[in-house]
N, CA, C and O atoms as a printed pandas DataFrame, in Angstrom:
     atom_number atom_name residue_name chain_id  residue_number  x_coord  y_coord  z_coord
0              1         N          UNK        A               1  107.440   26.666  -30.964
1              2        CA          UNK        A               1  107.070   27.578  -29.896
2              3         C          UNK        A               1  107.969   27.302  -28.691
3              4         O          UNK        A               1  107.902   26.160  -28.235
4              5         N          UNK        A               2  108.764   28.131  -28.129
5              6        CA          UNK        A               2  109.405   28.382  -27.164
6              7         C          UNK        A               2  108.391   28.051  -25.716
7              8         O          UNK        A               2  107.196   28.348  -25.717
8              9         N          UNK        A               3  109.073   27.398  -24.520
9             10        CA          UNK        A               3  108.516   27.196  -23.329
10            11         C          UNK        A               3  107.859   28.523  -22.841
11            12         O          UNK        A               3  106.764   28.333  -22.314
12            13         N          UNK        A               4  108.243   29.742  -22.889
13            14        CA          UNK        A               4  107.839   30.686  -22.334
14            15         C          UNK        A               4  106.750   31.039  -23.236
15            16         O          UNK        A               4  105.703   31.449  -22.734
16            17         N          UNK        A               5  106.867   30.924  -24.604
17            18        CA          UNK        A               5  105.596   30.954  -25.376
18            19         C          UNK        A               5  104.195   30.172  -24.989
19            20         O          UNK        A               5  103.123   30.776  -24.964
20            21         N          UNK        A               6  104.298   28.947  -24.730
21            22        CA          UNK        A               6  103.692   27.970  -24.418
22            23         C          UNK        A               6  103.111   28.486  -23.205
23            24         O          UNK        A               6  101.916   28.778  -23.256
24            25         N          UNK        A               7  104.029   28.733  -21.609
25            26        CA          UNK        A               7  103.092   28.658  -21.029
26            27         C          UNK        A               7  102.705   30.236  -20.884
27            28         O          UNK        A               7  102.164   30.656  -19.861
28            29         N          UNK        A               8  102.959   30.895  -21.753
29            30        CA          UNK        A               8  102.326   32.406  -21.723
30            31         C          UNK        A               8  100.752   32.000  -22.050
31            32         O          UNK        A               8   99.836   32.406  -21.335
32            33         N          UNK        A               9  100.526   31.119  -23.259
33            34        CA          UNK        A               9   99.651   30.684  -24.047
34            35         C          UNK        A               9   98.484   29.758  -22.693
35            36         O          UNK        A               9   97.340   29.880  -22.257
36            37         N          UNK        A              10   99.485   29.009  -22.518
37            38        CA          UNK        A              10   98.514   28.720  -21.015
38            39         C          UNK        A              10   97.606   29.087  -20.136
39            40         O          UNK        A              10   96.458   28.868  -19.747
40            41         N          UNK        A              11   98.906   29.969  -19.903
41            42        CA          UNK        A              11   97.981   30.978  -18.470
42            43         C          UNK        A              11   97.322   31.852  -19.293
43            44         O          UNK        A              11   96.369   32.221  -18.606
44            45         N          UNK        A              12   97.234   32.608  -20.746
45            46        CA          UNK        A              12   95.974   33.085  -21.298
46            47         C          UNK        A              12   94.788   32.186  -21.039
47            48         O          UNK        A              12   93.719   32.459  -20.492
48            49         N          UNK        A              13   95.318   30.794  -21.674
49            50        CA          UNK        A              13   94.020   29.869  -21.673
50            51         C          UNK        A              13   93.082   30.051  -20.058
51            52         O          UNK        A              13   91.861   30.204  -20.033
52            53         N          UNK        A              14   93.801   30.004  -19.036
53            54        CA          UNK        A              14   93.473   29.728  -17.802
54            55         C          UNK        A              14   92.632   30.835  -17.477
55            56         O          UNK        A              14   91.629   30.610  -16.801
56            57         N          UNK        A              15   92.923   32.164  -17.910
57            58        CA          UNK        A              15   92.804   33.726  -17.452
58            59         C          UNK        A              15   91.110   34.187  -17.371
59            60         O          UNK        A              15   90.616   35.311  -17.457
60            61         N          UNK        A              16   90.589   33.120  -17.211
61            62        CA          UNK        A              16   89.062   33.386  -16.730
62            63         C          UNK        A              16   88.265   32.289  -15.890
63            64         O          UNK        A              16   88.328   31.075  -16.088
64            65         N          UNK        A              17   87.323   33.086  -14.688
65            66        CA          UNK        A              17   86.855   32.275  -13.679
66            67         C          UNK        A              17   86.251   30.952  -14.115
67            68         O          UNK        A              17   86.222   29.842  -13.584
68            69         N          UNK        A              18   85.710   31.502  -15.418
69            70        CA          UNK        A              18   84.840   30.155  -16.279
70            71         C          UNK        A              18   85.335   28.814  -16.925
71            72         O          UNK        A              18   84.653   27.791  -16.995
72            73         N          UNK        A              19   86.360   28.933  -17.295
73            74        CA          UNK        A              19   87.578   28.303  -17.426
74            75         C          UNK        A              19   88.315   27.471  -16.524
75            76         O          UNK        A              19   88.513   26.265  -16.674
76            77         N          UNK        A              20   88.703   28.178  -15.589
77            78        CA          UNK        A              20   88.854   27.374  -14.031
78            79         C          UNK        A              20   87.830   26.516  -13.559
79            80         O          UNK        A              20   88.101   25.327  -13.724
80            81         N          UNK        A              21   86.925   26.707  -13.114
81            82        CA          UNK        A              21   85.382   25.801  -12.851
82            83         C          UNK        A              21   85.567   24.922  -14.055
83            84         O          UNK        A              21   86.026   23.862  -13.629
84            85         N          UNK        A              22   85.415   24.860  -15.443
85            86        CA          UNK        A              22   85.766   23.894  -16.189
86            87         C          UNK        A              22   86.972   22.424  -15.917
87            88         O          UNK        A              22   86.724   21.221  -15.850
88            89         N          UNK        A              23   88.145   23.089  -15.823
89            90        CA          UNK        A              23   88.792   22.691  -15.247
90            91         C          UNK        A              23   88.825   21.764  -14.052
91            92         O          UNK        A              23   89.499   20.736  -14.122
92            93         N          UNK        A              24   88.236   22.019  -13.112
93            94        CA          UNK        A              24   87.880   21.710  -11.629
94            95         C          UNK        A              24   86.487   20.756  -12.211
95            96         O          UNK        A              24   86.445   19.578  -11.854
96            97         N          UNK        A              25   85.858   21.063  -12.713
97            98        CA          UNK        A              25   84.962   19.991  -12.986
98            99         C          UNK        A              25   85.505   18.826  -13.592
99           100         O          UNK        A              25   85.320   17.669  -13.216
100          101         N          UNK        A              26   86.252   19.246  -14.648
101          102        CA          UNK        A              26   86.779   17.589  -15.391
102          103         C          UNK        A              26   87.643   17.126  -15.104
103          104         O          UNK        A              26   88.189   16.237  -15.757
104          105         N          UNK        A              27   88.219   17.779  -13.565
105          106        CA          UNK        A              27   89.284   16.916  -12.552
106          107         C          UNK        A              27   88.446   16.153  -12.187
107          108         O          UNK        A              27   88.436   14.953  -12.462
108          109         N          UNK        A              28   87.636   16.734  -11.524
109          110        CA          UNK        A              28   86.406   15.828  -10.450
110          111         C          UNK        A              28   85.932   14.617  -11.447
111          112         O          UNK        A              28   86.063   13.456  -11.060
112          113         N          UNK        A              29   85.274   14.959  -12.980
113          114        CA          UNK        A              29   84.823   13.989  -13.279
114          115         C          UNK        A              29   85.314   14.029  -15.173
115          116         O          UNK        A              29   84.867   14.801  -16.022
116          117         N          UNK        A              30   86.210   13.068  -15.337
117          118        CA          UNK        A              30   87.000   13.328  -16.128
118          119         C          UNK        A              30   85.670   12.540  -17.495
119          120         O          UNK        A              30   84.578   12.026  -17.254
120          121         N          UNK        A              31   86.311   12.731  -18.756
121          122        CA          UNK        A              31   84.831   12.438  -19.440
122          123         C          UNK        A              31   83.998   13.197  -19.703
123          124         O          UNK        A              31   83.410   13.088  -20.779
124          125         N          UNK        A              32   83.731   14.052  -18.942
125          126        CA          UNK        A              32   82.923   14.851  -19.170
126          127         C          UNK        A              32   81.917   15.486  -20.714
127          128         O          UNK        A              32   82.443   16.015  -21.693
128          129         N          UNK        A              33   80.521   15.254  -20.551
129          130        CA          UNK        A              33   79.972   15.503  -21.506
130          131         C          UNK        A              33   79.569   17.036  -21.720
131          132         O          UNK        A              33   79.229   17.740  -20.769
132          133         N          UNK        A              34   79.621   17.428  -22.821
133          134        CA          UNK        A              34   79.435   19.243  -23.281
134          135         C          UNK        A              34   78.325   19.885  -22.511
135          136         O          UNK        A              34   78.304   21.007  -22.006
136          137         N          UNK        A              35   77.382   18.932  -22.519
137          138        CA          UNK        A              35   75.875   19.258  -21.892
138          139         C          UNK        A              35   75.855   19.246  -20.260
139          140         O          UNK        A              35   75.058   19.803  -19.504
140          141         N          UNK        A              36   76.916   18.485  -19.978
141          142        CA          UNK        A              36   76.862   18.507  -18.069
142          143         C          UNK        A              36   77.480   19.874  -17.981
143          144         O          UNK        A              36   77.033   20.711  -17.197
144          145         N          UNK        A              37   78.664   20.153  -18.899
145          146        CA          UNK        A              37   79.794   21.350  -18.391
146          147         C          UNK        A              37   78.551   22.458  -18.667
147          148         O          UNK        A              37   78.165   22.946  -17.605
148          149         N          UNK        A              38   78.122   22.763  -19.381
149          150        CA          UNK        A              38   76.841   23.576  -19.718
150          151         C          UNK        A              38   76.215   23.983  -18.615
151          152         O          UNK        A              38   76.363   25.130  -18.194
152          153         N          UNK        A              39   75.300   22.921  -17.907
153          154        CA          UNK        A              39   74.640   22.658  -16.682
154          155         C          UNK        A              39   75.373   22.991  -15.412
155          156         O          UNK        A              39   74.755   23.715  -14.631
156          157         N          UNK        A              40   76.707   22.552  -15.022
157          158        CA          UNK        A              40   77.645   22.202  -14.081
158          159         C          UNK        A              40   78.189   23.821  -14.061
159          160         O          UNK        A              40   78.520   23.960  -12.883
160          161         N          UNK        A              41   78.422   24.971  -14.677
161          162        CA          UNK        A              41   79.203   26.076  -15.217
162          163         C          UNK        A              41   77.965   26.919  -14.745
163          164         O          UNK        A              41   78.083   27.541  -13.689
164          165         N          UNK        A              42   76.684   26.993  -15.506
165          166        CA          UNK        A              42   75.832   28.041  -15.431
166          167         C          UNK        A              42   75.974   29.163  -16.312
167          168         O          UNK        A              42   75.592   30.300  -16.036
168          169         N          UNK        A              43   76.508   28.830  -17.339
169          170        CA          UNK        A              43   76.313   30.111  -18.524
170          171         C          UNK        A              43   75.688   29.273  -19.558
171          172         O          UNK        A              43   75.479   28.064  -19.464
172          173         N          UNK        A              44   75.302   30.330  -20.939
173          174        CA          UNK        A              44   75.024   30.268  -22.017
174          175         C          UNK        A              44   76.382   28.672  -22.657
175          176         O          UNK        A              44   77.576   28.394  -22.546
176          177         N          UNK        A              45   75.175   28.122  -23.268
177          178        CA          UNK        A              45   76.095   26.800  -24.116
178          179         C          UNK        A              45   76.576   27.389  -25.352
179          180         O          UNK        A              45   76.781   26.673  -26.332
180          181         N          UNK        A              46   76.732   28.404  -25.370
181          182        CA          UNK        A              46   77.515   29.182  -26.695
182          183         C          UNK        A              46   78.658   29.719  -25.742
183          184         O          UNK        A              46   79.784   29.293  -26.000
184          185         N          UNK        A              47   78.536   30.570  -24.704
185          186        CA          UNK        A              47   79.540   30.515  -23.743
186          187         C          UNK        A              47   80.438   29.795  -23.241
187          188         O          UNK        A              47   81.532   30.286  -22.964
188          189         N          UNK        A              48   80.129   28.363  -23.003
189          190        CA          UNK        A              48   80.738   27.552  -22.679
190          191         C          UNK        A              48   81.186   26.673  -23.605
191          192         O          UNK        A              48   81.825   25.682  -23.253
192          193         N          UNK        A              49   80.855   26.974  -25.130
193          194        CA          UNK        A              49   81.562   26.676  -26.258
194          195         C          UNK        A              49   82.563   27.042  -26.348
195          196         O          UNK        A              49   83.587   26.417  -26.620
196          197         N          UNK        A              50   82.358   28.530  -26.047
197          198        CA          UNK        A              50   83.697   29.695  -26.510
198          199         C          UNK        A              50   84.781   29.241  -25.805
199          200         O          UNK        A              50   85.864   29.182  -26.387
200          201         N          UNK        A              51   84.664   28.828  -24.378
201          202        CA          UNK        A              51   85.514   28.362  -23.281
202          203         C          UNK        A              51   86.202   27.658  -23.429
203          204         O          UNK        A              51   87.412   27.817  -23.270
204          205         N          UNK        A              52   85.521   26.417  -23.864
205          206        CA          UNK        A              52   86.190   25.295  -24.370
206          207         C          UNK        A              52   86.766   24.822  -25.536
207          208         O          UNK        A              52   87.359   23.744  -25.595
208          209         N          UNK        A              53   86.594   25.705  -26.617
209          210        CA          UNK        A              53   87.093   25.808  -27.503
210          211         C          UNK        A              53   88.409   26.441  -27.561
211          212         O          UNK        A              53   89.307   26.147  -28.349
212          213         N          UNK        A              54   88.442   27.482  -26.506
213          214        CA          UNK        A              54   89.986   28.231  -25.976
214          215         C          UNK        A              54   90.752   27.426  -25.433
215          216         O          UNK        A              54   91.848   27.215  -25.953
216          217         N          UNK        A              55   90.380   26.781  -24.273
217          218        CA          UNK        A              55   90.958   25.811  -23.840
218          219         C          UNK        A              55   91.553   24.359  -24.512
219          220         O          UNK        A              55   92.605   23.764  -24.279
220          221         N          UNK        A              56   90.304   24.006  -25.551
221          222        CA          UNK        A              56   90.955   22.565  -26.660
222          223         C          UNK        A              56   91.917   23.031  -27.183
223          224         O          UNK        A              56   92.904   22.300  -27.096
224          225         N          UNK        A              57   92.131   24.367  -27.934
225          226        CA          UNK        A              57   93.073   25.250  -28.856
226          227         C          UNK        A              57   94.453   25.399  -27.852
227          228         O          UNK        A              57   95.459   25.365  -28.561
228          229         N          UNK        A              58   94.753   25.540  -26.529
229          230        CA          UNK        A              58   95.622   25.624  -25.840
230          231         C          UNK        A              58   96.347   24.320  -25.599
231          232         O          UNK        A              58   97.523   24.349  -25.236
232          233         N          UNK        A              59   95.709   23.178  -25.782
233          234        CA          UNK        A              59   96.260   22.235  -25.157
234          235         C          UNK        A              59   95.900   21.820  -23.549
235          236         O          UNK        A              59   96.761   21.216  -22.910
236          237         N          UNK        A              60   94.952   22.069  -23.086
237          238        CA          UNK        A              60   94.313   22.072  -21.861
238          239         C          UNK        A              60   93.572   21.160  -21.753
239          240         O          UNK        A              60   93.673   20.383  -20.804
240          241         N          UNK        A              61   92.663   21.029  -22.677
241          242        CA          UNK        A              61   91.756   19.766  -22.409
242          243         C          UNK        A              61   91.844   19.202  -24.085
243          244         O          UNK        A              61   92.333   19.796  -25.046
244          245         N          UNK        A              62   91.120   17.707  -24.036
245          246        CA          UNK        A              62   90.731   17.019  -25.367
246          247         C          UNK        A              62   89.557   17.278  -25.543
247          248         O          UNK        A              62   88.882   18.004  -24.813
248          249         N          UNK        A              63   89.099   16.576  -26.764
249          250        CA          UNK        A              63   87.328   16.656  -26.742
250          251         C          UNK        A              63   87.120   15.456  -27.798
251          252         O          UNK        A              63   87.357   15.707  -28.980
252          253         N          UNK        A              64   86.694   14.186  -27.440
253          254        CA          UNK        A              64   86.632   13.095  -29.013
254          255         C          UNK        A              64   85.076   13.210  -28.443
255          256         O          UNK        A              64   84.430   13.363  -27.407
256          257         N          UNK        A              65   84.948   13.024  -29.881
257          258        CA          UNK        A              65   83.290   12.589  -30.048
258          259         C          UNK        A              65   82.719   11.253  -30.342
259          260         O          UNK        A              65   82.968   10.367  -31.159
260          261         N          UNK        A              66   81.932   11.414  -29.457
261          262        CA          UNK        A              66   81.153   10.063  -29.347
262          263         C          UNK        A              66   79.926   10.533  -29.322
263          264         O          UNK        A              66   79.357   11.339  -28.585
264          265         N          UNK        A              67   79.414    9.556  -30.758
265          266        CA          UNK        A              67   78.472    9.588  -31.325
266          267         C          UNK        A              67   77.578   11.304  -31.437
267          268         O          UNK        A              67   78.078   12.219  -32.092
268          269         N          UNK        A              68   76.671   11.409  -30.924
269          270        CA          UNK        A              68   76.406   13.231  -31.086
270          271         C          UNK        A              68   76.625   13.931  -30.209
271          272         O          UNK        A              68   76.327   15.125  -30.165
272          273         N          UNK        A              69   77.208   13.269  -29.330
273          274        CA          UNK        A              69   77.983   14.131  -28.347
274          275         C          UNK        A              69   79.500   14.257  -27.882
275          276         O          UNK        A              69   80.158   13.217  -27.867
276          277         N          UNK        A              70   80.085   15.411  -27.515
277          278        CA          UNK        A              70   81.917   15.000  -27.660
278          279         C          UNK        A              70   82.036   15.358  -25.861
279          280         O          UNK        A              70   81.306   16.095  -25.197
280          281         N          UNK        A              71   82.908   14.758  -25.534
281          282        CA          UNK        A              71   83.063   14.413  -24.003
282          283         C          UNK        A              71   84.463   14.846  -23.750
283          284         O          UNK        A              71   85.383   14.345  -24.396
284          285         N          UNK        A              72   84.713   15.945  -22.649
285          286        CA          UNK        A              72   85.938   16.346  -22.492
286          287         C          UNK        A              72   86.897   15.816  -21.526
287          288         O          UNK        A              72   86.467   14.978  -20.733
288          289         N          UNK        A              73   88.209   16.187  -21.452
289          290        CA          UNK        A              73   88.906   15.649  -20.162
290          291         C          UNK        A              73   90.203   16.384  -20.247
291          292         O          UNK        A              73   90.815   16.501  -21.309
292          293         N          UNK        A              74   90.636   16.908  -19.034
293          294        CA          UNK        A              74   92.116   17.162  -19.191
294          295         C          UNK        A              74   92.950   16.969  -19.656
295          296         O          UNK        A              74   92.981   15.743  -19.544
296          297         N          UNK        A              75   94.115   17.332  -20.373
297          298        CA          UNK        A              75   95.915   16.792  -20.678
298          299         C          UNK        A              75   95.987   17.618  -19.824
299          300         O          UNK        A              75   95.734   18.801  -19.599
300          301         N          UNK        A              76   96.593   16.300  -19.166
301          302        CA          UNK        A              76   97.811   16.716  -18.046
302          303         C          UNK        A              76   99.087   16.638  -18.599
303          304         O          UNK        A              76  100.073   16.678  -17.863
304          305         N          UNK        A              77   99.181   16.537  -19.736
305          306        CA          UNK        A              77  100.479   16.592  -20.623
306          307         C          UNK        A              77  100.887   18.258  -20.501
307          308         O          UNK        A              77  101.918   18.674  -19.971
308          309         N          UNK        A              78   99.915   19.024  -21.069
309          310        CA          UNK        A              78  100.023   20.047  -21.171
310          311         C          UNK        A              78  100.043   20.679  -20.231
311          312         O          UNK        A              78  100.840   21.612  -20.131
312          313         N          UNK        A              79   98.821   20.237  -18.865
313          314        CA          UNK        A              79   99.199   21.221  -17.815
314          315         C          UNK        A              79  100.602   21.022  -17.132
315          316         O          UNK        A              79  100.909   21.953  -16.388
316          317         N          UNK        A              80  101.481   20.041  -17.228
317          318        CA          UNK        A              80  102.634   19.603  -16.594
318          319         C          UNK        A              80  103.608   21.052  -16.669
319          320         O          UNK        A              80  104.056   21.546  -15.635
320          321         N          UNK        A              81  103.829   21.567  -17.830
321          322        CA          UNK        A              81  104.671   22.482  -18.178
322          323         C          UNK        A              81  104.472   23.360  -17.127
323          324         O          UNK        A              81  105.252   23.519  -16.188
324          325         N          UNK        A              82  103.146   24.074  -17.339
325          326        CA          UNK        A              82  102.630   24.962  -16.386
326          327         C          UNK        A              82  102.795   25.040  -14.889
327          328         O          UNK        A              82  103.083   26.016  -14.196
328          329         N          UNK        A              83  102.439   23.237  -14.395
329          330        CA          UNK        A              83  102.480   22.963  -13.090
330          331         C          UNK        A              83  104.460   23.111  -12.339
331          332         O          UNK        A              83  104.868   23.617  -11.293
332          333         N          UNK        A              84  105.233   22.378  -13.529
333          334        CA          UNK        A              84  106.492   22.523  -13.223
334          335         C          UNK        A              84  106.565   23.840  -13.231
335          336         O          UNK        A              84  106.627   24.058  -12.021
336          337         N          UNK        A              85  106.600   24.809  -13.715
337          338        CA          UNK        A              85  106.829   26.526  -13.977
338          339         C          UNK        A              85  106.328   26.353  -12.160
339          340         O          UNK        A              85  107.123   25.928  -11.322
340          341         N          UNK        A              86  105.313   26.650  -11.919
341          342        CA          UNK        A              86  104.747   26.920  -10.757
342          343         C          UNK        A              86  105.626   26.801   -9.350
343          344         O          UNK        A              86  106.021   27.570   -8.474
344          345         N          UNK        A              87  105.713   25.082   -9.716
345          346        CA          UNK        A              87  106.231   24.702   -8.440
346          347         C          UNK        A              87  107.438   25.562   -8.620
347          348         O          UNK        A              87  107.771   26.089   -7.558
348          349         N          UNK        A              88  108.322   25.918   -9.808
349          350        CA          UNK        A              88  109.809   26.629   -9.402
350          351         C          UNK        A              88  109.656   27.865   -8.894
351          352         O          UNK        A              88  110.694   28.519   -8.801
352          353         N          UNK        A              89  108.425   28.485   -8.458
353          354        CA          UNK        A              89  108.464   29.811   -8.110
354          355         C          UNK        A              89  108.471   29.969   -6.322
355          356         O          UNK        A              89  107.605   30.253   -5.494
356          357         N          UNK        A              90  109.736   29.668   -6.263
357          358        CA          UNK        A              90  110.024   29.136   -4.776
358          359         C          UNK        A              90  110.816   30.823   -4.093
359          360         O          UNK        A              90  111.683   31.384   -4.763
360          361         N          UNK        A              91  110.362   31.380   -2.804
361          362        CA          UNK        A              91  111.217   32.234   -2.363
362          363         C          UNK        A              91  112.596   31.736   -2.250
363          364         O          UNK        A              91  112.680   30.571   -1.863
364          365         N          UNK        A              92  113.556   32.271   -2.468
365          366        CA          UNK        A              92  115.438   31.935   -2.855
366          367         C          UNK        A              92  115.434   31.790   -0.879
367          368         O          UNK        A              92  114.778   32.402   -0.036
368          369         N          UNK        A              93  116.670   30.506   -0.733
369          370        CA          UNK        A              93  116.970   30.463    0.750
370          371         C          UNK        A              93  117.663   31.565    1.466
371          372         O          UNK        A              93  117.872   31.760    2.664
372          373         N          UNK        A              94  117.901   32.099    0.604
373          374        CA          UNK        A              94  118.695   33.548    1.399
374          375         C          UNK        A              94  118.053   34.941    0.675
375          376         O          UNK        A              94  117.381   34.899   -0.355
376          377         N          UNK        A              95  118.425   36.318    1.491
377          378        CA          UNK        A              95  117.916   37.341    0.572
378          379         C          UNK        A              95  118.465   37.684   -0.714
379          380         O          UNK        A              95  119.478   38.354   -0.914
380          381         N          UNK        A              96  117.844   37.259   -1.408
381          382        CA          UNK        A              96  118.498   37.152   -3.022
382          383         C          UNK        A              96  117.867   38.792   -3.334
383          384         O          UNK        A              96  118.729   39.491   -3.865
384          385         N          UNK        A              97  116.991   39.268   -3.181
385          386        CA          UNK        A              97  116.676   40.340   -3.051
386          387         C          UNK        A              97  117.289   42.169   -2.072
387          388         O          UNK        A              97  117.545   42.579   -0.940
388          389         N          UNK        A              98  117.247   42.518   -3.094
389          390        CA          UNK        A              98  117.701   44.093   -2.641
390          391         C          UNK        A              98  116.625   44.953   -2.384
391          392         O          UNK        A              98  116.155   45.615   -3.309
392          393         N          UNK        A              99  116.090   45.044   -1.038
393          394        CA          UNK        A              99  115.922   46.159   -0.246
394          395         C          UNK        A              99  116.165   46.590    0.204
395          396         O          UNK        A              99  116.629   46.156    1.258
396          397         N          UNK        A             100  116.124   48.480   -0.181
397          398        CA          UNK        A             100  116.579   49.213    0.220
398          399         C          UNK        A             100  116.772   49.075    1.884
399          400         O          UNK        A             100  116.396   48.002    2.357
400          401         N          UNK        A             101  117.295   50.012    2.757
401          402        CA          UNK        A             101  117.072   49.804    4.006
402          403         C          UNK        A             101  116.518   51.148    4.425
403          404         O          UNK        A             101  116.236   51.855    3.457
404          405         N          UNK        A             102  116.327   51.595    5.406
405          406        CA          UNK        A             102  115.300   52.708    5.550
406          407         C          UNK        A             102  116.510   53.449    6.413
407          408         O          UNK        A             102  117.127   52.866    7.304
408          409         N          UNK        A             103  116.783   54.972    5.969
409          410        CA          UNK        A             103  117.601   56.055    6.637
410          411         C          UNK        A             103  116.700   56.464    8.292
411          412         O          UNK        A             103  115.624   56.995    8.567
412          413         N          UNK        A             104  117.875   55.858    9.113
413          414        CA          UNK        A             104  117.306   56.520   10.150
414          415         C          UNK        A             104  117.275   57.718   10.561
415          416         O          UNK        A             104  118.163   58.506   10.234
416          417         N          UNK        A             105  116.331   58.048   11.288
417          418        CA          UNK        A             105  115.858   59.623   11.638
418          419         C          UNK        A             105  117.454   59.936   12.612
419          420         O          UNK        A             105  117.872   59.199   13.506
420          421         N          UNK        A             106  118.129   61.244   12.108
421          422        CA          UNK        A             106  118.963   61.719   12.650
422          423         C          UNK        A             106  118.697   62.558   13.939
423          424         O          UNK        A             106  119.635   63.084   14.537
């Protein structure tokens, strides 16, 4: 898979509010157990299956299980790609851009 594949695949993963709050939670508290994100989120735990199951499948977060419960946490491996993409989206130091200019009134 090509970089642009990857983080196309990403920012799908990312492309919902529910997802983000996930995210932001297992920054805050990495570890995280299925049943807090459940609680912590406020949707259906089939919902927040679906979520996280998009997200494990992306490369976004892990999930090992311990004992009957599996506990999540970020790769920041994976978000790195994404985060580098980001930071390069810098305005150019000069007008690298062509706008038109506006015809003045004769």
């Amino acid at each position: 898979m090509s970089d642009d594949e990857t983080l196309a695949a990403l920012a799908k993963a990312l492309a919902h509010p529910a997802r983000i709050r996930i995210l932001r939670l297992l920054l805050a508290t990495p570890g995280c157990i299925g049943g807090t994100i459940v609680e912590a989120v406020g949707l259906a735990q089939s919902t927040v299956s679906e979520h996280l199951r998009i997200l494990k499948a992306a490369g976004v977060i892990t999930g090992e299980i311990d004992g009957p419960r599996v506990c999540y946490a970020l790769n920041p491996k994976a978000l790195s790609l994404l985060a580098d993409f980001a930071a390069s989206l810098q305005f150019p130091a000069t007008d690298a851009c062509c706008i038109p200019e506006r015809n003045a009134a004769p």
